[in-house]
C-alpha positions in Angstrom: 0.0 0.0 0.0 1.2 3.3 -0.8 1.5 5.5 2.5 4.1 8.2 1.3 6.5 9.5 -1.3 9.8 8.1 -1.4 12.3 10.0 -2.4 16.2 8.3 -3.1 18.1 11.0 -2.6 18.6 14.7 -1.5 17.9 16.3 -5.2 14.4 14.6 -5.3 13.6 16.2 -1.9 14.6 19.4 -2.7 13.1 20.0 -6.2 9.5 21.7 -7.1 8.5 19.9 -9.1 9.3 16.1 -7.2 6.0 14.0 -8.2 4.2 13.2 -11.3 1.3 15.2 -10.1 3.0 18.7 -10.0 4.9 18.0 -13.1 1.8 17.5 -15.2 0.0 20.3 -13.6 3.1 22.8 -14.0 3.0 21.8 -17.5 -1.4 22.0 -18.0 -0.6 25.5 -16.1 1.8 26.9 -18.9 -0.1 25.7 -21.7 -3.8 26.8 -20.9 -1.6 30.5 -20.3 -0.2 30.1 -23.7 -3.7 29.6 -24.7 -5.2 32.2 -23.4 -4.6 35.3 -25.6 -5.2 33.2 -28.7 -8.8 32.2 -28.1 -9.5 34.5 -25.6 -11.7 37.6 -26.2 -10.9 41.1 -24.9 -12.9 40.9 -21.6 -10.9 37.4 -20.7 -7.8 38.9 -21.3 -8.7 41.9 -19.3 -9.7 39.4 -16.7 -6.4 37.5 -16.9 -3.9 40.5 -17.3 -5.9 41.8 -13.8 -5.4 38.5 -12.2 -1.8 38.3 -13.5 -1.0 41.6 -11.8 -2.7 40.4 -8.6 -1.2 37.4 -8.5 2.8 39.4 -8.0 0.9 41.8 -5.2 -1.0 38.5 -3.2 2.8 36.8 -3.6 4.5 39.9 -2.0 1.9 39.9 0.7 2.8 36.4 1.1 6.3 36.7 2.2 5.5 39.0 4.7 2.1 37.7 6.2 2.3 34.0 5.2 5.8 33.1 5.7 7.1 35.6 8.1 3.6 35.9 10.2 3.5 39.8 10.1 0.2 41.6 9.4 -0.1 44.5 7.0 -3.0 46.8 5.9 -0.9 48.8 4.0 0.0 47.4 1.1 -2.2 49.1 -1.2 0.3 52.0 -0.4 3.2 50.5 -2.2 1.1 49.2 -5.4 0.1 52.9 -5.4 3.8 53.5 -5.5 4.9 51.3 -8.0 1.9 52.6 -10.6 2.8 56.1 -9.8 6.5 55.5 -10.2 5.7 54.4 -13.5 3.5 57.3 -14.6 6.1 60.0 -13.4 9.4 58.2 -15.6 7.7 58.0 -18.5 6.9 61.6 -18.1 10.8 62.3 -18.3 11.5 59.2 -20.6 8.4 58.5 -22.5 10.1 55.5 -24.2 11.7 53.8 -21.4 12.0 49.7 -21.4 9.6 48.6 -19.3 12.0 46.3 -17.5 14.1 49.1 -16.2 10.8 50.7 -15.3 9.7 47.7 -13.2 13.1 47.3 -11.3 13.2 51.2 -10.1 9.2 50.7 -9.3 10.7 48.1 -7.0 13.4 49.9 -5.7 11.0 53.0 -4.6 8.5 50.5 -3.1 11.2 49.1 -1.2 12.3 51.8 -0.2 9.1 53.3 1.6 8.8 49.6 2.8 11.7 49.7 4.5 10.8 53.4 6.1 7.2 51.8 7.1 9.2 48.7 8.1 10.9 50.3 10.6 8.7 51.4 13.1 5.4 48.9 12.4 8.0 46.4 13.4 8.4 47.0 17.6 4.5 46.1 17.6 2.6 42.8 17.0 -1.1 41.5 15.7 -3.3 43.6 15.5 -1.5 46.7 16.7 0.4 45.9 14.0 -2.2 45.8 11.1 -3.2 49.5 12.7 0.1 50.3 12.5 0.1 50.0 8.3 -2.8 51.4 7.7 -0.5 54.7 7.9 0.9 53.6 5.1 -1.8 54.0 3.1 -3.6 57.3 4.6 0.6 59.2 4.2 1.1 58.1 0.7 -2.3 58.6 -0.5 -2.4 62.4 0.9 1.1 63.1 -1.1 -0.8 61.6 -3.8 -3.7 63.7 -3.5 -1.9 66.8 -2.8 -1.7 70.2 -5.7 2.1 70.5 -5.8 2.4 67.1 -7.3 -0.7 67.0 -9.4 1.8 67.6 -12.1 3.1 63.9 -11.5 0.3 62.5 -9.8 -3.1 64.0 -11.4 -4.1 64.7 -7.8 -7.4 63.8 -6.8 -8.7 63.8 -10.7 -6.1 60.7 -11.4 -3.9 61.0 -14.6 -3.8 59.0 -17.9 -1.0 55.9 -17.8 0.9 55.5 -20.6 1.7 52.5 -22.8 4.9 50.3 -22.5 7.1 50.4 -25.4 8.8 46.6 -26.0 11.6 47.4 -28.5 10.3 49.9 -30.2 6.9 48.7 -30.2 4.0 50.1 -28.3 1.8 47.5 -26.4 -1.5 48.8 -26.8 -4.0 45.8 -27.1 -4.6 43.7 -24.2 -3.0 40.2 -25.9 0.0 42.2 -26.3 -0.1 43.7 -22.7 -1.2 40.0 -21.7 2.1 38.8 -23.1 4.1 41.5 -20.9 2.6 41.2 -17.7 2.6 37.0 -17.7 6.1 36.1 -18.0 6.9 38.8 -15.2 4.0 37.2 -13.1 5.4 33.5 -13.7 9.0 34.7 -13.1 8.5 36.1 -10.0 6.0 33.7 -8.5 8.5 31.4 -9.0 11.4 33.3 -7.4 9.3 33.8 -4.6 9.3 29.9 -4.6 12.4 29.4 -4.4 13.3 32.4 -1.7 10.7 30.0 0.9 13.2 26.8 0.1 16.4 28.9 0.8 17.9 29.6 4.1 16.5 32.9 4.5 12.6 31.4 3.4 13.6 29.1 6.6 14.6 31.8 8.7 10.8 33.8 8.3 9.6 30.3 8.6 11.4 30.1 12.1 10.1 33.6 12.9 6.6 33.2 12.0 6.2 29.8 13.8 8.1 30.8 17.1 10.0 34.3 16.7 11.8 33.4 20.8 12.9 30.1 19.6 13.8 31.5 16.2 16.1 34.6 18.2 18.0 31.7 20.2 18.6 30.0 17.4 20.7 33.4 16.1 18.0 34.4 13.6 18.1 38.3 13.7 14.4 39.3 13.8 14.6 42.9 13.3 16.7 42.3 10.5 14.6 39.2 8.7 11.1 40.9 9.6 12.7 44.3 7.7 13.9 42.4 4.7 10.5 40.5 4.7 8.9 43.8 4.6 10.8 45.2 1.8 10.6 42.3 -0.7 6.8 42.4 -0.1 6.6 45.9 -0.7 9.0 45.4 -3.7 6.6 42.8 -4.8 3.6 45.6 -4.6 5.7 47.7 -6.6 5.9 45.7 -9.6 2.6 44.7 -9.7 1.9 48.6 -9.7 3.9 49.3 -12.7 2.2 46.4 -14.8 -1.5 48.0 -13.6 -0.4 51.2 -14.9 0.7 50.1 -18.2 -2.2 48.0 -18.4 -5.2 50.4 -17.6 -5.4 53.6 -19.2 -5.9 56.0 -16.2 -5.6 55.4 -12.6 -7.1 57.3 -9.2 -6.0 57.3 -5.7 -8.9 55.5 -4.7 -7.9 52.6 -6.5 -5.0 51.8 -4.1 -7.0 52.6 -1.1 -8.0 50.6 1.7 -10.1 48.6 0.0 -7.3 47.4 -1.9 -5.2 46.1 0.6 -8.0 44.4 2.0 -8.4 42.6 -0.9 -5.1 41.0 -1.6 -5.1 40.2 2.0 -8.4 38.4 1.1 -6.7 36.7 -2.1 -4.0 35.2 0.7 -6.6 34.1 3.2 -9.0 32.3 0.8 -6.1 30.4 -1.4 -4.1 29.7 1.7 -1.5 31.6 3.9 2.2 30.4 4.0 1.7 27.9 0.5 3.2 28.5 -2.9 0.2 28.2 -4.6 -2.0 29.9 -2.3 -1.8 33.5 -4.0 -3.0 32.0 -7.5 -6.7 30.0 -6.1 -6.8 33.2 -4.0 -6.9 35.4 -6.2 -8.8 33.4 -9.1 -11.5 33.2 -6.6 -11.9 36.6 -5.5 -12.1 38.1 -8.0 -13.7 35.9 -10.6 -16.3 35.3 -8.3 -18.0 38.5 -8.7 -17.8 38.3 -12.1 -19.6 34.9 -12.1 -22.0 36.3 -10.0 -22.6 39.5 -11.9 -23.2 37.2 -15.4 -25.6 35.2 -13.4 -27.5 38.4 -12.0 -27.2 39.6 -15.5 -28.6 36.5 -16.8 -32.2 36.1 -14.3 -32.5 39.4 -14.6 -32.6 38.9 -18.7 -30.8 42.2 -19.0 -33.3 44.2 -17.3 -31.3 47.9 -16.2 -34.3 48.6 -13.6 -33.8 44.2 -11.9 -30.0 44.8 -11.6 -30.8 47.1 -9.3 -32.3 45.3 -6.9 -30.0 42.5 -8.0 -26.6 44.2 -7.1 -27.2 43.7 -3.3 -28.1 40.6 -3.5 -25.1 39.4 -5.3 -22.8 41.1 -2.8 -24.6 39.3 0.1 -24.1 36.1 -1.8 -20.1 36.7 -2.1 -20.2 38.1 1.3 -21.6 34.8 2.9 -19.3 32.4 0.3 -16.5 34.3 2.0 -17.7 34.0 5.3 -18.6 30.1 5.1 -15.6 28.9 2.9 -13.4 30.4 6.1 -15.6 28.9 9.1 -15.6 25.5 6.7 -11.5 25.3 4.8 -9.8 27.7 6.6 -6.8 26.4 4.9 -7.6 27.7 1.9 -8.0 26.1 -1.4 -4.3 24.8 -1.3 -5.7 22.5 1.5 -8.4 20.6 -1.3 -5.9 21.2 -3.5 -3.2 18.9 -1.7 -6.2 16.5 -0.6 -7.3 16.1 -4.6 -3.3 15.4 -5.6 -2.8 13.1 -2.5 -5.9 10.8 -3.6 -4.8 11.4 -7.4 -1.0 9.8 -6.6 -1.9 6.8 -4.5 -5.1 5.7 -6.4 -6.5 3.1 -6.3 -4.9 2.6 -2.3 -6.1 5.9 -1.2 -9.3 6.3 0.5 
């Protein structure tokens, strides 16, 4: 009977990819996103490019709240960064490469990170969460304020513009999609491979017992810092791909209601887990777009029924929310692993 995996040596331990299962669903994963912008229409790839640029944010958010057990409120702040960032080089270099966009987003996001970081950090739990909401009130005022409107837009938001790959301008979504992708599958898996190396281990060791973890010569102030960076790095990328993929943005798209959100997109897909980012965030926000077709279609595209429709679809994805936490609060990665366990020891698994 089949009661484990057994693995022969060291390399079959340590890689990703180390059963069958994951192999073919790595390799299902890349093709149905190669796919995508061939037989998708303009509304799906709207859909995927926004869940693309989620996905980066949710696997920032990660780092710090999943692996390293730190709360944060505040990261809509630093995706607000990254897209505003973007908005203000291109002002001074219209045709810059996107790439060296991206990597100074990061730099600036990880840099305010770090400044955030370094207070937020003498407090715990909830004080902490409180603690980064200031993130987002201090960067949205700046934001907001007249003497940057020339950068900014201020409170009336300002046009994005359009990343130029070589010499060619990305304007249609299938060519934004094939931007904003690779840079989403690249870092997700980066982000994978951080959690298997030593410093993964060491927020591993903080976030499970941060005394024990101090004992054992792990520097907390230093590994909860670096967490916080990278994560707000991680925001700041995903801010420059939203701004080169919508046309305009507004402060109160980064808002609080934002970080809420992506710390949603963690909780429902699973905290601490590779793969919890990506269910997350397919969930929460395809959901309402499910539900919005459905309202759409028993309302038989009646203006004056979606009224009173709207509330109750918000109700409905309010109590999914609330029951798929009292009943997996694992997260999908849970039925996920229970699905692949039963899947690789058929026909002995029960």
């Amino acid at each position: 009977m089949i009661i484990g995996e057994y693995k022969t040596d060291y390399g079959q331990d340590e890689g990703i990819w180390n059963t069958w299962a994951k192999k073919l669903g790595f390799v299902v994963a890349l093709l149905l996103l190669l796919l995508i912008p061939f037989i998708g229409n303009d509304y799906q790839l709207l859909m995927a490019g926004q869940i693309a640029i989620f996905v980066i944010a949710v696997v920032g958010l990660n780092v710090l709240v999943g692996y390293t057990g730190l709360m944060s409120l505040g990261h809509g702040a630093f995706f607000a960064l990254g897209a505003y960032t973007t908005v203000a080089l291109h002002q001074f270099f219209p045709h810059l490469f996107p790439l060296i966009t991206l990597i100074i987003s990061m730099v600036v996001a990880g840099f305010f990170g770090f400044l955030f970081g370094l207070p937020s950090l003498r407090v715990k739990g909830l004080y902490l969460a409180v603690a980064t909401l200031s993130a987002n009130f201090i960067v949205l005022f700046f934001i907001r304020q007249d003497w940057l409107e020339h950068l900014t837009g201020g409170r009336g938001g300002i046009e994005t513009p359009n990343a130029y790959f070589f010499g060619t301008e990305l304007i249609t979504n299938q060519q934004k999609y094939f931007l904003i992708v690779p840079i989403s599958i690249v870092m997700f898996l980066f982000a994978q491979n951080l959690f298997r190396s030593r410093f993964g281990r060491a927020l591993i060791a903080i976030r499970d017992n941060d005394h024990s973890a101090e004992i054992l010569g792990i520097s907390l102030f230093n590994y909860k810092l670096k967490s916080f960076v990278i994560s707000a790095a991680y925001c700041g990328a995903a801010g420059t791909l939203w701004a080169y993929f919508f046309p305009a943005i507004l402060p109160e798209d980064f808002g609080l209601n934002m970080s809420i959100t992506l710390l949603i997109c963690l909780v429902a897909g699973g905290m601490g887990r590779s793969l919890g980012p990506i269910f997350g965030t397919i969930l929460i926000l395809m959901v309402p777009e499910l539900l919005k077709m459905g309202a759409f279609y028993f309302s038989e595209g009646n203006a004056s029924a979606q009224i009173y429709f709207s509330p109750i679809r918000d109700i409905v994805f309010g109590l999914m929310i609330i029951g798929f936490l009292i009943f997996e609060p694992m997260g999908l990665v849970s039925i996920w692993d229970r699905f692949w366990r039963f899947i690789n020891r058929w026909p002995f698994a029960k």
